[in-house]
Backbone as numpy.savetxt, mean C-alpha at the origin, in Angstrom:
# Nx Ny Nz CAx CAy CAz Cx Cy Cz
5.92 8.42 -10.73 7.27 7.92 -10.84 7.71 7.41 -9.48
8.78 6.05 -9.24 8.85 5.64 -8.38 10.65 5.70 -8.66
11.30 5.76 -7.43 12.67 5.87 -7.60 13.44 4.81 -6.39
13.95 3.27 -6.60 13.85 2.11 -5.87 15.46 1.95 -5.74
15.98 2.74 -4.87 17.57 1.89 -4.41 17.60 1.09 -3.16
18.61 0.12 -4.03 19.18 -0.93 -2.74 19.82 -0.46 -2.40
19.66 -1.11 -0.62 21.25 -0.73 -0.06 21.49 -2.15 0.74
22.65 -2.75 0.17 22.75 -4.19 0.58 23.81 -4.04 1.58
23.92 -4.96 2.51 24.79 -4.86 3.24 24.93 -6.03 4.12
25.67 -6.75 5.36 25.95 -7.86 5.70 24.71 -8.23 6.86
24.01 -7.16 7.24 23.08 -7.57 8.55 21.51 -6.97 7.31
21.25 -6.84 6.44 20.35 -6.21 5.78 20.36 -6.00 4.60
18.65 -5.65 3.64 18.73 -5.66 2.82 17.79 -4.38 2.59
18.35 -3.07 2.56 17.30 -1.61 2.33 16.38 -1.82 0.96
15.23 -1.45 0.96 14.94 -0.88 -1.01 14.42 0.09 -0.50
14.82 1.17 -0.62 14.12 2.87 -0.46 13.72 3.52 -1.58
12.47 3.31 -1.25 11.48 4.07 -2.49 11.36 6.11 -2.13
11.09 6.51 -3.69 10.79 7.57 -3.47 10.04 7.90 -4.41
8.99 8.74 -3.67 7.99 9.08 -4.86 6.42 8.50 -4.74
5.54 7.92 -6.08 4.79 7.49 -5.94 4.37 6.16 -6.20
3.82 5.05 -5.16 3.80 3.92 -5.03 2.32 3.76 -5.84
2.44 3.58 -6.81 1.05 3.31 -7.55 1.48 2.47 -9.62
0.26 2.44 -10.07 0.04 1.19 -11.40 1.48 0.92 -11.52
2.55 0.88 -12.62 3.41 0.12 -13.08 4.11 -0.29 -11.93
4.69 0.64 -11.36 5.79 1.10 -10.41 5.52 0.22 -9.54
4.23 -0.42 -9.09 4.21 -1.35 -7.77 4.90 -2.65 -8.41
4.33 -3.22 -9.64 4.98 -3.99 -10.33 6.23 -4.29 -10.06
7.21 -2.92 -10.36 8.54 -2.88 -10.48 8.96 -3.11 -9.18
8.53 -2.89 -7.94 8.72 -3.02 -6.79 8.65 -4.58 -6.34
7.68 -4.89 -7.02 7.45 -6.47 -6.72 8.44 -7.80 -7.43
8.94 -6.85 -8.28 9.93 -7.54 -9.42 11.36 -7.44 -7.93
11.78 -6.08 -7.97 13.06 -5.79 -6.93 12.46 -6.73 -5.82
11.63 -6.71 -5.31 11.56 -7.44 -3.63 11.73 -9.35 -4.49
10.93 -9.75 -4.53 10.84 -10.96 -5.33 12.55 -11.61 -5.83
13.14 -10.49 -7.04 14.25 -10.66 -7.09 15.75 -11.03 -5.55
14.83 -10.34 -5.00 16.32 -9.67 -4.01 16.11 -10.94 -2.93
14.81 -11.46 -3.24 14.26 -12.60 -1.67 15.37 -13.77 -1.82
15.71 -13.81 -2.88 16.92 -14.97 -3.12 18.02 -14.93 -2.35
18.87 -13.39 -1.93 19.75 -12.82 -1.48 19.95 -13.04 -0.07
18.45 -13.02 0.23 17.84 -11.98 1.97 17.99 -12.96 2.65
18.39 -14.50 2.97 18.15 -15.93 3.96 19.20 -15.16 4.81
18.45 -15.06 5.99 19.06 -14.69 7.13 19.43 -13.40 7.89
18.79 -12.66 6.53 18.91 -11.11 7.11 17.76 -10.66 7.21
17.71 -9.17 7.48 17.04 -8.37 7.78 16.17 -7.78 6.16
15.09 -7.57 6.11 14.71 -7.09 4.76 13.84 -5.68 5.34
14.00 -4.54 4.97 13.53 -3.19 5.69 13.01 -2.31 4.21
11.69 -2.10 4.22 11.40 -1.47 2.96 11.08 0.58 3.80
12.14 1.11 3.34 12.09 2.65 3.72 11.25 3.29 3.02
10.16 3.87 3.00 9.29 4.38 2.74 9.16 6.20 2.97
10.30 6.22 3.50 10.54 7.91 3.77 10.30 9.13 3.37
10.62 8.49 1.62 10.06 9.46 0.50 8.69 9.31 -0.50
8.17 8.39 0.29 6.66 8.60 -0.36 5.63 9.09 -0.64
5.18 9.61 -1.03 3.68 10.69 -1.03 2.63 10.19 -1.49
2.58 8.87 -1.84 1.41 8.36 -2.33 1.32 6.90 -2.47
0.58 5.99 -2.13 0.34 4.28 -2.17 -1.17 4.21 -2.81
-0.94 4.13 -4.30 -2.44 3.41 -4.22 -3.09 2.08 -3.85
-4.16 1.33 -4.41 -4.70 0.35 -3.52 -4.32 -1.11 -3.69
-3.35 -0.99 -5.17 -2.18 -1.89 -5.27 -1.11 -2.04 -4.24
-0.60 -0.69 -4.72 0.63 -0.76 -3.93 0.15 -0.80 -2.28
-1.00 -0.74 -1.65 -1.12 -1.31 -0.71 -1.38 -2.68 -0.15
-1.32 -3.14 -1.31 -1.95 -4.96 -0.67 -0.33 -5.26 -1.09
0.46 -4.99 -2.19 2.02 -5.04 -2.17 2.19 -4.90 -0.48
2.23 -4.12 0.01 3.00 -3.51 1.08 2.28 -4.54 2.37
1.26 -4.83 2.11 0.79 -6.10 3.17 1.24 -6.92 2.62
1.12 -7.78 1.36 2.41 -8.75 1.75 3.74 -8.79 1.66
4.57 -7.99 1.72 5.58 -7.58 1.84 6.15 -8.11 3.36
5.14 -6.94 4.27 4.85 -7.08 5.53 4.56 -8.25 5.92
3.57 -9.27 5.53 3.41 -10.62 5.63 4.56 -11.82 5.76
5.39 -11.32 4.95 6.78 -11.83 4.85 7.85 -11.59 5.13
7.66 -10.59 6.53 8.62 -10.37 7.15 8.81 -9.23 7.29
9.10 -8.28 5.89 9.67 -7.28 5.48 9.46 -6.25 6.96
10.25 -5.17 6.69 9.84 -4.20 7.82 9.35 -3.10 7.52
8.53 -2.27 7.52 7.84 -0.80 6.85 8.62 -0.31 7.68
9.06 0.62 7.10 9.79 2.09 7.59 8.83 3.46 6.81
8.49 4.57 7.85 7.75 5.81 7.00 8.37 7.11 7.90
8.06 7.48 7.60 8.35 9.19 8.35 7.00 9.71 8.38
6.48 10.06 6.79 5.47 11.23 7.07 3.98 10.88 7.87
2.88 11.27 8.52 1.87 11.25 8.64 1.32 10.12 8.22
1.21 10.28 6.70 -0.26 9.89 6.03 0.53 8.14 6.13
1.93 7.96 5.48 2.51 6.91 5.56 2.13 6.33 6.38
3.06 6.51 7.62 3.27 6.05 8.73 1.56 5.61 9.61
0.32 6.38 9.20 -1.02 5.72 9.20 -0.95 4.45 8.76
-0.42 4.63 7.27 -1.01 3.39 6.42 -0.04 1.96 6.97
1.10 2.42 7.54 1.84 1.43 7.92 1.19 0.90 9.15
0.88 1.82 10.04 0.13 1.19 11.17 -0.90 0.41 11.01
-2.14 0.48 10.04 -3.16 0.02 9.71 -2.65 -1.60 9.72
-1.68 -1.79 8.63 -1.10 -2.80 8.12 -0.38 -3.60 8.97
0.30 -2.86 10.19 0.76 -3.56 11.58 -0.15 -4.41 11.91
-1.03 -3.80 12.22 -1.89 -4.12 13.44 -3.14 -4.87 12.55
-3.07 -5.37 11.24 -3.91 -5.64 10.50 -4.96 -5.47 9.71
-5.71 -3.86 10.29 -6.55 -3.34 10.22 -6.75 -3.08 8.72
-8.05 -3.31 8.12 -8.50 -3.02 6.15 -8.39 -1.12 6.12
-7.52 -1.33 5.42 -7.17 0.14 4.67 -8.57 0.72 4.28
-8.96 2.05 4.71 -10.14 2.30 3.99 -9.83 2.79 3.06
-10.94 2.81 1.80 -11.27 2.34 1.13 -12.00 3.77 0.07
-12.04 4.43 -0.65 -13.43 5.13 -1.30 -14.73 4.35 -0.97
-15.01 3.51 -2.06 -15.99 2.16 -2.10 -16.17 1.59 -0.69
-15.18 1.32 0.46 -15.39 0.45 1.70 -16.46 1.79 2.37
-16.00 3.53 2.50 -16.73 4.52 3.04 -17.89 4.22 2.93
-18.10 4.06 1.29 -19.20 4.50 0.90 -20.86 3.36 1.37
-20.13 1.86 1.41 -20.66 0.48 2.02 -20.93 0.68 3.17
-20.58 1.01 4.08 -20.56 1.39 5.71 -21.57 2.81 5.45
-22.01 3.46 4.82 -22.89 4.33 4.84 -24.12 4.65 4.42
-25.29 4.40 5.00 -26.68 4.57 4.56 -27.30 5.50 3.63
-26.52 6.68 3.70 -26.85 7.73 3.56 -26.64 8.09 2.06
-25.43 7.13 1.37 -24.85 7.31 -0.21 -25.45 6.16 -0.85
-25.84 6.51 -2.00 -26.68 6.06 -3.39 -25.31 5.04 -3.97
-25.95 3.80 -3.85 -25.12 3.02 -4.43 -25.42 2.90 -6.33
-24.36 3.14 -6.94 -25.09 3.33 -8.73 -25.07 2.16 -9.19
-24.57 0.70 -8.56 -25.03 -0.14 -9.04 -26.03 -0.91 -8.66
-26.99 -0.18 -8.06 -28.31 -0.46 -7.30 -29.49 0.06 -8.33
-30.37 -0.46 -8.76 -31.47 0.23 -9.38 -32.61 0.95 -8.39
-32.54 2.37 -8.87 -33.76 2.87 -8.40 -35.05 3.57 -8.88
-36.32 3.51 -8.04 -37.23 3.75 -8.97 -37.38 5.16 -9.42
-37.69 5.40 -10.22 -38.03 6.70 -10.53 -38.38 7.32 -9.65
-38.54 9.18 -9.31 -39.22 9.93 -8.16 -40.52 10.21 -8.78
-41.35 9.94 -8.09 -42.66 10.88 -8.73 -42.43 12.50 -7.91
-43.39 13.03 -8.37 -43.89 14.48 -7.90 -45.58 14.69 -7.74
-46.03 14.83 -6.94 -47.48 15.19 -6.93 -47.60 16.43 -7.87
-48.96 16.49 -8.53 -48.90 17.45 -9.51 -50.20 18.56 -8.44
């Protein structure tokens, strides 16, 4: 569940999310920002992120272009405030799948492999 208030005002335009930034809900987020871009010529657009606990890998490419377009990330906690930095400074969000590519050591399952023998 995602919980999205505006706070409009003459130098700015808040949407403070709370909750979790993931499937429908990024949608709905993209609907409010999209909607509100009509409003925003000349102000400030600041997405508060304060109460978040979770971005999945939607709601993270949302939040890069968001960022792309100006917007401003605001976070408080830890894990946030990582993911916002990543996204500052440009850096690819890792990934499950990106770990697992960068590592020699893990069995890719869409790779065929041969059977093991055993000496008898």
């Amino acid at each position: 569940m995602l919980k999205i208030t505006l706070h409009d005002s003459a130098g700015e335009l808040r949407l403070r999310l709370e909750g979790r930034l993931s499937g429908a809900w990024v949608g709905e987020l993209r609907q409010c920002w999209l909607t509100a871009l009509s409003t925003t010529q000349g102000r400030k657009t600041v997405l508060d992120l304060g109460e978040v606990d979770y971005v999945d890998a939607e709601g993270q490419s949302l939040l890069v272009e968001m960022f792309q377009h100006g917007v401003s990330l605001q976070a408080v906690t830890p894990l946030i405030r990582e993911l916002v930095q990543e996204i500052e400074h440009g850096e690819r969000c890792a990934t499950v799948e990106g770990a697992r590519a960068q590592r020699s050591d893990v069995l890719d399952s869409n790779h065929a492999v041969a059977p093991h023998r055993r000496a008898l």
